[in-house]
N, C-alpha and C positions, 0 to 999 in steps of 0.2 A: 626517171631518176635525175635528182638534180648533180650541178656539178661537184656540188659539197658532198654529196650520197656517193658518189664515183671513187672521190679522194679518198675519202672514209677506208670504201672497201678496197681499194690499191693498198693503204697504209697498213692496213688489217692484214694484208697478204703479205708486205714487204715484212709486219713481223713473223707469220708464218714461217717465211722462208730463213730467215735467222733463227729461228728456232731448229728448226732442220737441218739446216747448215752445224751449225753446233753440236746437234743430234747426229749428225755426220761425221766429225771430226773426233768427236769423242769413240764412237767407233770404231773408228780409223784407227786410233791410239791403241784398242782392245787389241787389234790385229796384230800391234807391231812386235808383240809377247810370242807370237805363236806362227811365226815366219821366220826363214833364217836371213832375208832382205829383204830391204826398204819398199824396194820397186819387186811388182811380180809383174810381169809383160805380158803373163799370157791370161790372168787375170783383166789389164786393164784393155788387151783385145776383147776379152768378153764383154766387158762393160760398154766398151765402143759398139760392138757388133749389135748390143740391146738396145744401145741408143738411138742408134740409125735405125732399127726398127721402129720403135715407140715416135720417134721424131716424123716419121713418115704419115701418123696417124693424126697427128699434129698441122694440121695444116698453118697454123700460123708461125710456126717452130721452124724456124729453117733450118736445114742438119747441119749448116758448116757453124751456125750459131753457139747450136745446143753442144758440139763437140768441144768447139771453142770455150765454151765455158767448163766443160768436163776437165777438159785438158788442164785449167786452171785450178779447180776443185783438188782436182787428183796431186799436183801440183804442190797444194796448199799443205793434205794430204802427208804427201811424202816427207815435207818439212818439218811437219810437228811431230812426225815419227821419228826420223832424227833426231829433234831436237829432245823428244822424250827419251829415247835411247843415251844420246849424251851424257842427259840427265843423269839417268839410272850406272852408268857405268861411272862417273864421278861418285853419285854415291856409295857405290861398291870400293874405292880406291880410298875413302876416308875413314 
């Protein structure tokens, strides 16, 4: 495989993962209807606890990586639920 065939498929993947991210977050927002807060902790233990599973199978995944990036995800997450929340409670107030 040459170096151009390599990039290709990196870039191929880097859209992937934007797509899913997206696919993520739009989720995320479904959730925030049907929760009485932002943050659930004991949810986002579970989500931790699967990761460090799954990351272990991972060898080239390091776990403090894969968390580090959850952590951020979740993070992102929680913000646009907020911010959707905001939303919806201004437009209930006009």
């Amino acid at each position: 495989m040459s170096l151009a065939e390599i990039r290709n498929e990196i870039d191929a993947i880097d859209g992937e993962i934007f797509f899913l991210l997206h696919r993520r977050f739009r989720l995320a927002l479904r959730t925030r209807d049907l929760k009485p807060l932002t943050r659930d902790p004991s949810r986002e233990r579970e989500i931790f606890n699967q990761l460090k599973e799954k990351a272990a199978r991972f060898p080239l995944l390091r776990k403090n990586f894969i968390l580090g990036l959850y952590r951020e995800i979740l993070r992102e997450s929680r913000r646009l639920q907020r911010r959707s929340g905001r939303d919806k409670n201004q437009e209930k107030q006009t």
